[in-house]
C-alpha positions as CSV (number, residue, x, y, z in Angstrom):
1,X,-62.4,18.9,13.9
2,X,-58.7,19.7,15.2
3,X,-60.3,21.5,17.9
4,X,-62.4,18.5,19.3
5,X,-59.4,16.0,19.1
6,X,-56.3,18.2,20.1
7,X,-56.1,15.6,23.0
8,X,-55.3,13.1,21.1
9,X,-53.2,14.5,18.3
10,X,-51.2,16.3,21.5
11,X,-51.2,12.2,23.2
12,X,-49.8,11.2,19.4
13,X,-47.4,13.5,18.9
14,X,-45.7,12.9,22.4
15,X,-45.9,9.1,21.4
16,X,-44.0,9.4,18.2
17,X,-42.1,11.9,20.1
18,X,-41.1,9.0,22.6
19,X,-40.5,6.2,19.9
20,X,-38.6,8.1,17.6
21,X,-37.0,10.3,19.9
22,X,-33.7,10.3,18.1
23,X,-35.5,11.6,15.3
24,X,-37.0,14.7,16.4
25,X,-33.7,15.3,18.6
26,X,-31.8,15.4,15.0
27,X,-34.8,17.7,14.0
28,X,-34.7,19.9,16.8
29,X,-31.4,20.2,17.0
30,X,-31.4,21.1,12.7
31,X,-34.2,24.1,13.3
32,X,-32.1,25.3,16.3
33,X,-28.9,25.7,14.1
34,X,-30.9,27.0,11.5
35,X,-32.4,29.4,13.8
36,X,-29.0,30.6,15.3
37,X,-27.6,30.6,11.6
38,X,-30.4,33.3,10.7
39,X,-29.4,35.5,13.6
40,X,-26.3,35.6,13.0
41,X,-26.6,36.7,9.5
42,X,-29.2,39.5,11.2
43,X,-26.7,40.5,13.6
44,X,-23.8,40.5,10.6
45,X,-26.3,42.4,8.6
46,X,-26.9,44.8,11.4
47,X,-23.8,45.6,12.7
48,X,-22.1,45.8,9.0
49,X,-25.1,48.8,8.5
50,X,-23.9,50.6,11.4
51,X,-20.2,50.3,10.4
52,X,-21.1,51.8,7.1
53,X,-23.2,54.3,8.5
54,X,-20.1,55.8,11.0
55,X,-18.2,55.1,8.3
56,X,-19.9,57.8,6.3
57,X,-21.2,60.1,8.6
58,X,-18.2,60.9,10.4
59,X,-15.4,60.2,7.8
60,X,-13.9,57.7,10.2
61,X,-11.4,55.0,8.7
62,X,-12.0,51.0,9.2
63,X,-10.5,50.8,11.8
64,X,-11.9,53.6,13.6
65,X,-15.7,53.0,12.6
66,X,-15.5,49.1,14.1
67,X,-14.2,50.7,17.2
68,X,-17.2,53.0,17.0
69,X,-19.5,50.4,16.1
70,X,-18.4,47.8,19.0
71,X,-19.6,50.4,21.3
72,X,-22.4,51.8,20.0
73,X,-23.2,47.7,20.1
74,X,-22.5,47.5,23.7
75,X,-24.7,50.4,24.0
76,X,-27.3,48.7,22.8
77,X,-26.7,45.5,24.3
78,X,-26.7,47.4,27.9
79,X,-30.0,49.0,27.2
80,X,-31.9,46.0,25.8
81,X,-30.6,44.1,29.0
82,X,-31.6,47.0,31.3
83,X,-35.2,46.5,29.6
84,X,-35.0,43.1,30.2
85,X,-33.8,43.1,34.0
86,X,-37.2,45.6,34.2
87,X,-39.7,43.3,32.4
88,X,-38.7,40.2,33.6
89,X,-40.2,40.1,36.8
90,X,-43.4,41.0,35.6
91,X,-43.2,38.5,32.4
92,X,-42.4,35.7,35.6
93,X,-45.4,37.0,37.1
94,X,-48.0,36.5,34.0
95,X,-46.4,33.4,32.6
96,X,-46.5,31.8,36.2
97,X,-50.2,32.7,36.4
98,X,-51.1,31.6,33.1
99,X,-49.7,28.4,33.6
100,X,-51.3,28.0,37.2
101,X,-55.1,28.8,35.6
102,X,-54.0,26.4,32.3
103,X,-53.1,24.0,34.8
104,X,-56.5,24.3,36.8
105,X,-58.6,24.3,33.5
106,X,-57.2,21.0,31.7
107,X,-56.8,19.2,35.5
108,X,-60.6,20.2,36.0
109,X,-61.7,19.0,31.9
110,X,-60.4,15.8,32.7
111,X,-61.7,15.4,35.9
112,X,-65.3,16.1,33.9
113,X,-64.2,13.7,31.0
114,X,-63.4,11.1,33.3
115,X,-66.5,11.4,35.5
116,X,-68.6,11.4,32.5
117,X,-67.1,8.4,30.9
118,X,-69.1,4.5,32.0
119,X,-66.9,2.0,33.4
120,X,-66.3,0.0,30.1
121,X,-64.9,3.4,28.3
122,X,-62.9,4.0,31.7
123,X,-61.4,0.4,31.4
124,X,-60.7,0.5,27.9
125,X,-59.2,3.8,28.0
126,X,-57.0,2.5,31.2
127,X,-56.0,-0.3,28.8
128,X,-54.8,1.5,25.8
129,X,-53.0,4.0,28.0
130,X,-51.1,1.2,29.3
131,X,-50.6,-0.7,26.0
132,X,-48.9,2.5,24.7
133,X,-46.7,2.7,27.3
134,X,-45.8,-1.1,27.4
135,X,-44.9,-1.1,23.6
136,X,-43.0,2.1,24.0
137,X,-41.2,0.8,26.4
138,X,-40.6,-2.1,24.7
139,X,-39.8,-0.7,21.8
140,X,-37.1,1.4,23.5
141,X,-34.9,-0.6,25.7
């Protein structure tokens, strides 16, 4: 059932999305500090293991074994953005093209949909388009 109305639940959401929009702005905003808060405790965790694991295997002192680690991070860092600079232009590539034959398919559905609809569903449709609008408009200034 989803499936067959994801039009309109999509045409709801970005209605609620426009009348409350300091709402999900305070929501967003929460699950992207909450998202940066988990990777930081990742990274913490992360780099604390390879501290520990200097620290042990080569009898370093604090001191010594954060040196150690800081590099062996900036190793890492260098060789995930080396991947990254290689991938990238082929992820541009596929995302650009996916969005181009997305774009084609829904532009062509509604095309159908709209061609397929008589004049008093095309009128009505019109109508509460613009009715939503009005009242969000309204609603907003």
């Amino acid at each position: 059932m989803i499936r067959e109305h994801l039009d309109l639940v999509i045409v709801g959401l970005i209605a609620l999305s426009i009348a409350m929009y300091d709402m999900v702005i305070d929501l967003f905003m929460n699950v992207l500090h909450l998202c940066f808060e988990l990777l930081h405790f990742l990274y913490e965790w992360f780099e604390l293991g390879i501290e520990y694991t200097v620290e042990h295997l080569f009898h370093t002192s604090r001191h010594g074994s954060q040196i150690l680690t800081f590099y062996i991070l900036l190793l890492i860092a260098g060789l995930l953005l080396y991947g990254l600079w290689r991938l990238m232009p082929r992820l541009c590539r596929k995302c650009v093209e996916c969005l181009r034959l997305t774009w084609e398919r829904r532009k062509t559905e509604c095309h159908h949909y709209w061609l397929s609809l008589p004049l008093l569903n095309k009128v009505k449709l019109i109508s509460t388009a613009t009715g939503v609008f009005s009242l969000t408009f309204y609603f907003m200034t």
